[in-house]
Backbone bond lengths (Angstrom), bond angles and torsions (degrees), N, CA, C in turn:
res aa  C-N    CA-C-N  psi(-1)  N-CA   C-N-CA  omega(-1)  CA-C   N-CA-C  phi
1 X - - - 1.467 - - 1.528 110.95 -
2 X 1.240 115.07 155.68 1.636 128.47 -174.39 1.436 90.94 -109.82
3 X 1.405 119.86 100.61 1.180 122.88 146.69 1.794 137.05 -74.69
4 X 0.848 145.76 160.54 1.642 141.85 -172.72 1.464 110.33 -162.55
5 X 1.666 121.37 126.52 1.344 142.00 162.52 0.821 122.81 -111.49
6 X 1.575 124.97 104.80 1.375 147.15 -172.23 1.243 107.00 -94.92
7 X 1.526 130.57 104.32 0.901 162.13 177.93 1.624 126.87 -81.85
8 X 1.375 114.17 140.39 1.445 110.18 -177.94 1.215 106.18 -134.80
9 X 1.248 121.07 91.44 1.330 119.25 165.07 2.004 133.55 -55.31
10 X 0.953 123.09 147.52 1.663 124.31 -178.51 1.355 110.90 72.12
11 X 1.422 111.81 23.46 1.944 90.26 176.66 1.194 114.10 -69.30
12 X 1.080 137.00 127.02 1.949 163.57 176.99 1.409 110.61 116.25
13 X 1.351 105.52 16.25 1.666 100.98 -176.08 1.108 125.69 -64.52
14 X 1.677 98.65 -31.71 1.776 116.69 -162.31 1.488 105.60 -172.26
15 X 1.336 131.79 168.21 1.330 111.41 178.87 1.817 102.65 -106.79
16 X 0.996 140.56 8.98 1.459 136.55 118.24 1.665 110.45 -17.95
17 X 1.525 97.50 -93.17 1.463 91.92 175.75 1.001 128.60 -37.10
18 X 1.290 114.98 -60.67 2.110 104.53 177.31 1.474 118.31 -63.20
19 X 1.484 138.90 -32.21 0.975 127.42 123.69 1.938 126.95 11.52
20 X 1.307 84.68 -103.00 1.715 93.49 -162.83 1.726 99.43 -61.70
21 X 1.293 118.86 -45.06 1.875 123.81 169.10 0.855 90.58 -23.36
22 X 1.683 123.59 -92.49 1.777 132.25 -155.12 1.988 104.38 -63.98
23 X 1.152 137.43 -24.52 1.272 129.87 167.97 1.243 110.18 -55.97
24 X 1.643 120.81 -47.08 1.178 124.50 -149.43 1.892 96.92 -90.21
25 X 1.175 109.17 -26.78 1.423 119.87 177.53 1.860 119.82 -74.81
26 X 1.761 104.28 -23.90 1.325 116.90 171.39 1.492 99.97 -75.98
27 X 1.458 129.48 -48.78 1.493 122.17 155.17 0.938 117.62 7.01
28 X 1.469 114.15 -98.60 1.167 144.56 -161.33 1.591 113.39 123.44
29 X 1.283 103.65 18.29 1.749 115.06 -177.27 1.559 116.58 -97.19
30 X 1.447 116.07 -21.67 1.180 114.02 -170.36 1.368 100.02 -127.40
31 X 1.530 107.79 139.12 1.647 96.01 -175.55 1.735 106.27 -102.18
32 X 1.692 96.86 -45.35 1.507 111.11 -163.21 1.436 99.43 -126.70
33 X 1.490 111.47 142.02 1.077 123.44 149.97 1.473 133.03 -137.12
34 X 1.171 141.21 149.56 1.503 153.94 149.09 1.491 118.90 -40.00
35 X 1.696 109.88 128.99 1.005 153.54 -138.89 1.706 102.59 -112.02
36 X 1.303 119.04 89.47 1.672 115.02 166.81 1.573 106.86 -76.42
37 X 1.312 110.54 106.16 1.319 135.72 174.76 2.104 95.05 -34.81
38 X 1.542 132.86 -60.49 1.126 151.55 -123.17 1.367 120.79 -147.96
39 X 1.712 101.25 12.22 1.249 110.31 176.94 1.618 111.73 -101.19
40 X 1.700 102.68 161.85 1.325 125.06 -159.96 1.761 113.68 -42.58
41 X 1.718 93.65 -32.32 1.525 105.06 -169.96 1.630 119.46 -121.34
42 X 1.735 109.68 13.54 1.412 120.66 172.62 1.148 107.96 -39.25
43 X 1.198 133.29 -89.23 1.696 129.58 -160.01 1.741 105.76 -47.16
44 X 1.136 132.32 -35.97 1.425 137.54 174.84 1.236 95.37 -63.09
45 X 1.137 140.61 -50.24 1.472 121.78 -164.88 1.425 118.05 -90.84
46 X 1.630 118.23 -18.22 1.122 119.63 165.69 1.594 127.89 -76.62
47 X 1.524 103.99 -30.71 1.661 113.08 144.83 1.600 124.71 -25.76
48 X 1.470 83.00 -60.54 1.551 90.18 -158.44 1.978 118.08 -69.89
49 X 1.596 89.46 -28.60 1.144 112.79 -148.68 2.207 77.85 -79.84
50 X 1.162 126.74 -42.91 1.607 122.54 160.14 1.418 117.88 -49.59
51 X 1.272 98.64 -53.08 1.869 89.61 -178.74 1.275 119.81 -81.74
52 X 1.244 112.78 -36.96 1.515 109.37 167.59 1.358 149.22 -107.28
53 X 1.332 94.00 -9.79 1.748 119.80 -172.19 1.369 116.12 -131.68
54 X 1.282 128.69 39.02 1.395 137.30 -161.72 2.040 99.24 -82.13
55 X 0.862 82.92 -16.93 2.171 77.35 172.86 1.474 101.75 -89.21
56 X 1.313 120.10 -20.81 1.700 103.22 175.06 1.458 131.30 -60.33
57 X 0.990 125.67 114.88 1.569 117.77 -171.49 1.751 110.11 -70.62
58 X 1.462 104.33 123.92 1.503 116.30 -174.95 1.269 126.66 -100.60
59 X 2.053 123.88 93.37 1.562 105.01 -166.37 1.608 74.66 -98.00
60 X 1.734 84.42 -155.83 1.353 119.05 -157.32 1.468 97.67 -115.91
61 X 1.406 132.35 124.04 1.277 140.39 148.16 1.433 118.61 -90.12
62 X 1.689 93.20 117.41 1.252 119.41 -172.61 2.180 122.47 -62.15
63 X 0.946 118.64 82.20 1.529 100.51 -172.87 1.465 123.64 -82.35
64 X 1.559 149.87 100.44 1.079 127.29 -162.19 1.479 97.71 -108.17
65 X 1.669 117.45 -164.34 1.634 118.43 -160.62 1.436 90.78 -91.02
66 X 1.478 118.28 -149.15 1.458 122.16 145.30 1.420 149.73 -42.68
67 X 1.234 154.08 151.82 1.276 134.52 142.06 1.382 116.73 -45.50
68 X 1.627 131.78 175.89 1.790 99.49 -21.76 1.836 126.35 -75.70
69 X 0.675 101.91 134.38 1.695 98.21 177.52 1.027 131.34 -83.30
70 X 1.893 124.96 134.50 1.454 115.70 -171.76 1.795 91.20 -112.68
71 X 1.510 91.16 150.52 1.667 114.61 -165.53 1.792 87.00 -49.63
72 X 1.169 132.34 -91.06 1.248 136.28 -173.35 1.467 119.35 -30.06
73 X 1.149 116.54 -38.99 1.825 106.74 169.62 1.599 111.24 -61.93
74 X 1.493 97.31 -35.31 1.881 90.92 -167.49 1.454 105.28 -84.75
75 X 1.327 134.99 -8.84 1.192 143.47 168.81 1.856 115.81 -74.92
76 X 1.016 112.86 -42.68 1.282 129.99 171.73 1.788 110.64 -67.51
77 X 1.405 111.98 -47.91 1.478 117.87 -155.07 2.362 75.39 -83.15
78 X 1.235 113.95 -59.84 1.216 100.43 -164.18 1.610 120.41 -52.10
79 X 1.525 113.48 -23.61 1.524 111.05 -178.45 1.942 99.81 -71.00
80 X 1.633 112.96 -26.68 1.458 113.95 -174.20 1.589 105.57 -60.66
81 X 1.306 106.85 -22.70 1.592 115.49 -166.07 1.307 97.91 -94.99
82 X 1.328 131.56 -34.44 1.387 123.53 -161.05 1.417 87.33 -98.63
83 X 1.344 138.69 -6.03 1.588 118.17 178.42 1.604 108.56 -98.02
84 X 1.249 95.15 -3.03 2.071 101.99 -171.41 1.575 98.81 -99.48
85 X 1.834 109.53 -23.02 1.401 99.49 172.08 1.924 119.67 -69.76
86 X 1.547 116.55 -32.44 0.808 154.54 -119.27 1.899 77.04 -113.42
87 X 0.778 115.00 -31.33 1.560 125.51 -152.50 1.579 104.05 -113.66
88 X 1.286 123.78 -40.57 1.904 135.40 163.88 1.856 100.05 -71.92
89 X 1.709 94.20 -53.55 1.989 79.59 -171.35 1.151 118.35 -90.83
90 X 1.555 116.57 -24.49 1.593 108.17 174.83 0.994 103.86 100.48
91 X 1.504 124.77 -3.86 1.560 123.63 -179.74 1.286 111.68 -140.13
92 X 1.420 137.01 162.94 1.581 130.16 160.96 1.804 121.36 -70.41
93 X 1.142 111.30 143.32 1.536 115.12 -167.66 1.757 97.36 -68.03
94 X 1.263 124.07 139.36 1.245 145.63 117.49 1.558 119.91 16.09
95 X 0.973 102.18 -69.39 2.085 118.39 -171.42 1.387 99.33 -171.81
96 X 1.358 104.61 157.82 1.475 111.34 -171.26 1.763 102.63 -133.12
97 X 1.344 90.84 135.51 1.630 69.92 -177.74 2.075 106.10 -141.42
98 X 1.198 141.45 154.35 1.227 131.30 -161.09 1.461 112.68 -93.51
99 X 1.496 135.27 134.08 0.936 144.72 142.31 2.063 123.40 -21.10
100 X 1.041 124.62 93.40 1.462 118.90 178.24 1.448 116.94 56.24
101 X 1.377 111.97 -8.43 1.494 83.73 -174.74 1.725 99.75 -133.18
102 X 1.306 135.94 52.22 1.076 155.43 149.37 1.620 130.38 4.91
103 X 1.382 107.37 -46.55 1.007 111.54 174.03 1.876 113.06 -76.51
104 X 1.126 107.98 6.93 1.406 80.92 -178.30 1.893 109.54 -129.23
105 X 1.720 89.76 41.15 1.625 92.25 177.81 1.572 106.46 -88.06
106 X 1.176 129.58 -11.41 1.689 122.18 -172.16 1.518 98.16 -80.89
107 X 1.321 120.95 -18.38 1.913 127.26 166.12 1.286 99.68 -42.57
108 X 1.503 102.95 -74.39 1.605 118.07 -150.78 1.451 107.21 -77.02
109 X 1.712 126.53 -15.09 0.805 118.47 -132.21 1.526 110.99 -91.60
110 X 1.342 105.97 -1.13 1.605 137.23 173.13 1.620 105.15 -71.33
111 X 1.381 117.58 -31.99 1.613 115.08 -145.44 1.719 89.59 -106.33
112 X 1.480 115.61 6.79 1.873 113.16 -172.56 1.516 98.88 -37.29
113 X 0.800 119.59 162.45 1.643 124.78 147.23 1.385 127.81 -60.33
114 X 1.620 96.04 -47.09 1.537 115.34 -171.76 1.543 96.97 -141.47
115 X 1.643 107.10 136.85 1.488 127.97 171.75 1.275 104.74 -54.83
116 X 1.564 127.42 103.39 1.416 122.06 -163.59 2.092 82.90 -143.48
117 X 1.329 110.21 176.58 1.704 102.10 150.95 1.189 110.67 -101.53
118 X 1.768 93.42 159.14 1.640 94.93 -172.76 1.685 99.85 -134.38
119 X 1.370 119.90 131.04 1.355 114.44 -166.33 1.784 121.54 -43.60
120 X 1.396 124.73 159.73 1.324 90.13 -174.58 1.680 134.91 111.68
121 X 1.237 95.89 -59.55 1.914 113.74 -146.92 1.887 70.06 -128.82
122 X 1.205 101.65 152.60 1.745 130.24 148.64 1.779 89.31 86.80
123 X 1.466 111.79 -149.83 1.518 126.55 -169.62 1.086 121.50 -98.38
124 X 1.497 111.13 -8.90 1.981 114.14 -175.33 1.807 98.61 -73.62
125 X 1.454 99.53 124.89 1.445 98.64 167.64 1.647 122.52 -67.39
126 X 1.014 128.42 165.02 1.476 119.33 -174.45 1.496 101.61 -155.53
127 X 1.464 93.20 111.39 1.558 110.22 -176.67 1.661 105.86 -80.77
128 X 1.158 106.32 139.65 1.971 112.20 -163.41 1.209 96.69 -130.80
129 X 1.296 128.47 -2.58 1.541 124.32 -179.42 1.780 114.39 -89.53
130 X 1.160 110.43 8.86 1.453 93.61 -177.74 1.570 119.85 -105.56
131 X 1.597 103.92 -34.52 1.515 129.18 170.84 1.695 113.26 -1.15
132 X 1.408 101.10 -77.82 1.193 128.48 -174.92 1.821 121.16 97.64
133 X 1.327 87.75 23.40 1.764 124.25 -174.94 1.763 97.18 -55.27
134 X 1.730 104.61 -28.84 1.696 105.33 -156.68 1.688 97.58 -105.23
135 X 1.567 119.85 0.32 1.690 132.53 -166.46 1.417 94.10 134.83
136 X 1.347 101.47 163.29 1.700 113.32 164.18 1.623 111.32 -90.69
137 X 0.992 131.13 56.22 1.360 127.62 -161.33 2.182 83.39 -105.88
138 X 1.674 91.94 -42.33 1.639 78.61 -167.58 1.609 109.34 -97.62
139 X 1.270 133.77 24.50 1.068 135.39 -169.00 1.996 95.36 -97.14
140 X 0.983 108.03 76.65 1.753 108.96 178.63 1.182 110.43 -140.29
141 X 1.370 130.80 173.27 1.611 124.58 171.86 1.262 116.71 -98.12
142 X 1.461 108.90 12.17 2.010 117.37 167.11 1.582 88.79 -76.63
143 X 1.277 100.69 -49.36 1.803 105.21 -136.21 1.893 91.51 -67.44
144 X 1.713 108.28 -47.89 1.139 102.78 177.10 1.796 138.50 -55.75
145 X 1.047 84.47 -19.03 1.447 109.23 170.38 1.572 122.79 -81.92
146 X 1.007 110.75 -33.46 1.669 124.17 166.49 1.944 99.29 -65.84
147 X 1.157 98.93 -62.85 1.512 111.15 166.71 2.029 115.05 -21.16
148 X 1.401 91.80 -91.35 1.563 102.75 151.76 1.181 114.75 -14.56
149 X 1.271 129.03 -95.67 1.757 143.62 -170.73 1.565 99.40 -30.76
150 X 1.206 110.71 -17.86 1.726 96.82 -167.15 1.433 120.04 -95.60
151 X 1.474 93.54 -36.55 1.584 102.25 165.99 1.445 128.70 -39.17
152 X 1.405 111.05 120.31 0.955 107.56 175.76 2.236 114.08 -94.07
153 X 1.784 81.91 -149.20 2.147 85.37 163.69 1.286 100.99 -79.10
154 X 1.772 111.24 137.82 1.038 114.72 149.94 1.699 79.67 158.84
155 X 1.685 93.05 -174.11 1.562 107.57 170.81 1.862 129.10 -90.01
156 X 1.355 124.57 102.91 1.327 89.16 -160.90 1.852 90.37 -107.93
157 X 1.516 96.01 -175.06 1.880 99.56 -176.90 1.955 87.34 -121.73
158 X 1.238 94.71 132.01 2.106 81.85 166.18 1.514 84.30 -121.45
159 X 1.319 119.28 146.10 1.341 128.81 150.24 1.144 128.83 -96.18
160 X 1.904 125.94 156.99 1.598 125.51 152.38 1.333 85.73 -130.15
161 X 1.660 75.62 -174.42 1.150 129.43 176.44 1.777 126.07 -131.75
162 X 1.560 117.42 45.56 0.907 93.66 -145.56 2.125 92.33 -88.56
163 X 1.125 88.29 -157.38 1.771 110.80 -174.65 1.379 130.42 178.82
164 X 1.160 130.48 111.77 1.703 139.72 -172.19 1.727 80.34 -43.31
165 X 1.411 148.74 -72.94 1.350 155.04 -125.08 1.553 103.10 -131.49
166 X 1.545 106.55 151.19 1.392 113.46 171.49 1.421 99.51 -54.90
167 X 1.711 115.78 169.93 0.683 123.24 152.13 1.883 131.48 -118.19
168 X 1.359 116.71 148.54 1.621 103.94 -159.53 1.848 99.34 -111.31
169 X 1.025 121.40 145.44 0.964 148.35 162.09 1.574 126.56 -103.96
170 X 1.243 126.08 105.72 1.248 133.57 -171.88 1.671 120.38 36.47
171 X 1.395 73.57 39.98 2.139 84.11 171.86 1.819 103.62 89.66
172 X 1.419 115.60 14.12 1.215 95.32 -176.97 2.127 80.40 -143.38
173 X 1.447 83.37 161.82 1.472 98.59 -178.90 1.793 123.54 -53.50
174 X 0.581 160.88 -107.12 1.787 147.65 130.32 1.564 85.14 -139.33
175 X 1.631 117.59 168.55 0.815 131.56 -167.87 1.593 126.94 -76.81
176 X 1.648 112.14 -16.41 1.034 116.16 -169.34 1.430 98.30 -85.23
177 X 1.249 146.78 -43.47 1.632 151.55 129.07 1.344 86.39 132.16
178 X 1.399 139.72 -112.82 1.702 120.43 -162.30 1.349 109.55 -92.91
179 X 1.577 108.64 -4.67 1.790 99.21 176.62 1.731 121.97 -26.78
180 X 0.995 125.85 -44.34 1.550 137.74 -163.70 1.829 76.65 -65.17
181 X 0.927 122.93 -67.64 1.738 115.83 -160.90 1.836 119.92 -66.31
182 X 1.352 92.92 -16.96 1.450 105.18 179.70 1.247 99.32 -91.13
183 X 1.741 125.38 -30.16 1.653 100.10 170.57 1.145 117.19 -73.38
184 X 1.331 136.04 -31.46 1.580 163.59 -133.76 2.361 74.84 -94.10
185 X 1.108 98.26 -64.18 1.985 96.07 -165.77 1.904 91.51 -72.52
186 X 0.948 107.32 -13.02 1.869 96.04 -170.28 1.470 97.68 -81.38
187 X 1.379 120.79 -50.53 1.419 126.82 -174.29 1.847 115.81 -70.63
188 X 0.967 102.87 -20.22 1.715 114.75 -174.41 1.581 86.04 -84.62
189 X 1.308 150.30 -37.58 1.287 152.25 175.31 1.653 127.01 -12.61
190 X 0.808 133.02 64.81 1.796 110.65 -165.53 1.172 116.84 -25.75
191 X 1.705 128.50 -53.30 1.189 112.84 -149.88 1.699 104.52 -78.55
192 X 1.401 135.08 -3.95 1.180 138.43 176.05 1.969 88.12 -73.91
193 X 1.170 121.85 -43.76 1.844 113.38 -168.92 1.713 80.44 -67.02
194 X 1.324 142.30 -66.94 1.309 115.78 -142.20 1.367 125.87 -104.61
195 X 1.574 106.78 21.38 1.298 117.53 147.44 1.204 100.54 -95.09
196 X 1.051 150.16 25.22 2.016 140.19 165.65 1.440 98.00 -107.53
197 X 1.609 113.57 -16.68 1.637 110.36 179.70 1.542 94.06 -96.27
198 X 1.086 136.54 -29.35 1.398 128.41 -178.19 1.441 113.83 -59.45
199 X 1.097 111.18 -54.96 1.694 142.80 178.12 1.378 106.35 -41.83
200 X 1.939 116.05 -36.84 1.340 116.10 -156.40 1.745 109.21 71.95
201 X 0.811 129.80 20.83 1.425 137.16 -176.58 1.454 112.49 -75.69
202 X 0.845 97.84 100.66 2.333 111.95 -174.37 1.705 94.72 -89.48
203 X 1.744 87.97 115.13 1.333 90.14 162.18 1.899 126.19 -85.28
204 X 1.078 131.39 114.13 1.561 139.69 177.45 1.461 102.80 -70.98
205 X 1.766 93.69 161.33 1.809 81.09 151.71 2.003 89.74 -136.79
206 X 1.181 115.17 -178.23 1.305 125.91 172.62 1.735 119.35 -38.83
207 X 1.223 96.17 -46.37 1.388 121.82 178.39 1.281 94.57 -60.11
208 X 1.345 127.92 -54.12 1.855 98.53 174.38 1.561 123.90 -73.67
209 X 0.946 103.36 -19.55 1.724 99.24 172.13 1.209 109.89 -48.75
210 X 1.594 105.30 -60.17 1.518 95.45 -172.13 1.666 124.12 -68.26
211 X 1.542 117.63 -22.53 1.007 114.11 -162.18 1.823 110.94 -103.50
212 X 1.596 105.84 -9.52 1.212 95.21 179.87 1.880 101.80 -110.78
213 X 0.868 99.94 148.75 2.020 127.71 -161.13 1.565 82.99 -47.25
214 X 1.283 114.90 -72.22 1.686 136.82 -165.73 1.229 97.90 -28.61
215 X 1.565 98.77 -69.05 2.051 99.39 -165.21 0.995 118.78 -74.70
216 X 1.760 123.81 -23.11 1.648 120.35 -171.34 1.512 76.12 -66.38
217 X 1.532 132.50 -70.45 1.741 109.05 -147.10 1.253 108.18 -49.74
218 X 1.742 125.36 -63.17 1.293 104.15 177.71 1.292 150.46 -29.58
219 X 1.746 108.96 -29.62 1.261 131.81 -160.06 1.426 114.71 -80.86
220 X 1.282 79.27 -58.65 1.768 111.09 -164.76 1.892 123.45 -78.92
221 X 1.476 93.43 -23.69 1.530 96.92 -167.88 1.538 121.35 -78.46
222 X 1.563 108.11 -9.69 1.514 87.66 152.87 2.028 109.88 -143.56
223 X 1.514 81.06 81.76 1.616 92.49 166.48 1.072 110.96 -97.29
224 X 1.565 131.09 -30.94 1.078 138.76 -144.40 1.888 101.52 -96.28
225 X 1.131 142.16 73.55 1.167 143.57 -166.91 1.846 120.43 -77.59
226 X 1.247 130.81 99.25 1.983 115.73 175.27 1.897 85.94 116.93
C-alpha cells in the first residue's frame, strides 16, 4: 500500500496559517500538523483544533536560535518546547519535527522524551520537493503530481506550509514570498485529489502510526540510533 502524511507545518504562527491548516484539513487533504509552542496564534489554534478539529493529529514544531549549535542546548531548549506543548494541549505531540534546520534531528533524536516519529530519522519517507524552500518554480499541481507518480509502497510524510497571506519575518516578507499561498491553491486542486485516488494513495495521519501495530513497527524501529 501507498501510504501519505500531509503535513502542516507553523500552526499558531499567524492566523493565515491556521486558516488555510484547518481549510485544508476540512478537505480532507491534510491530516496532521505541527504545533508552534510560541507563536502569535498558539492558543487559537489549539482551541480550535478541540472544538473543531479533534481528529487532526498535533506534533510539535521544533524552533531553535541560530547556528552554530551545541548538542546540549538543543536538547535542553527541545524538552522546554515539548513540556510547554505538553502543558497548552494536555497531551504529548504526535511527531516532532524542526523548524529550518533539519539536518540536525538524528542528534537530538535519541534525547525525545517520548518514542514518537520525528521528521527525518526512522522509515517515513519525506518528500522535500514540494515546499518551495529552493524558489516557487516547483510549487504547482503538474509538479505535485509528478511528485505523486513516484511514490512508491511504503509510508511517506509530504509537508507545507501553506497560508491565506505572506508571511513577515522581522518586518520583512520571508523569503519564500507567496510560496505558502501557491501551496495552499496547489493542494486545494482536484486533479492533485484524483490522481492520489488513481495511485490508490491512503491518506494516514500520525495518529495512526502510533496507534496502529503495522506502522509503529515500520515507523519506529530505527529511531533510536548508538
Amino acid at each position: 500500500m501507498r501510504h501519505l502524511i500531509i503535513n502542516g507545518d507553523d500552526l499558531g504562527l499567524c492566523n493565515g496559517v491556521n486558516r488555510a491548516i484547518f481549510a485544508l484539513h476540512e478537505l480532507g487533504m491534510l491530516t496532521s500538523a505541527s504545533l508552534i509552542v510560541s507563536g502569535e496564534r498558539t492558543i487559537e489554534a489549539i482551541e480550535t483544533v478541540k472544538n473543531k478539529y479533534p481528529n487532526i493529529s498535533l506534533g510539535l514544531h521544533l524552533r531553535f536560535g541560530e547556528p552554530p549549535f551545541k548538542i546540549d542546548r538543543l536538547v535542553e531548549e527541545m524538552n522546554n518546547q515539548w513540556k510547554k506543548f505538553y502543558q497548552l494541549v494536555g497531551k504529548s505531540p504526535t511527531h516532532v519535527d524542526i523548524h529550518r534546520y533539519p539536518s540536525i534531528a538524528l542528534q537530538i533524536s535519541r534525547f525525545l522524551p517520548e518514542r514518537v516519529p520525528m521528521r527525518n530519522v526512522g522509515s517515513i519517507h519525506y518528500i522535500d520537493k514540494f515546499n518551495g524552500n529552493n524558489g516557487e518554480d516547483g510549487v504547482t499541481p503538474a509538479n505535485l503530481i509528478k511528485i505523486l507518480k513516484r511514490i512508491k509502497k511504503g509510508i511517506y510524510e509530504l509537508s507545507c506550509q501553506p497560508s491565506y497571506e505572506p508571511i513577515e519575518e522581522n518586518g520583512d516578507i520571508e523569503e519564500c514570498g507567496d510560496c505558502r499561498q501557491l501551496q495552499l491553491k496547489t493542494l486545494f486542486d482536484e486533479r492533485v485529489r484524483m490522481i492520489m485516488e488513481m495511485r490508490d494513495i491512503s491518506l494516514i495521519s500520525y495518529k495512526d502510526v502510533l496507534t496502529n501495530d503495522i506502522f509503529r513497527v515500520h515507523t519506529l524501529e530505527r529511531h533510536y540510533v548508538g
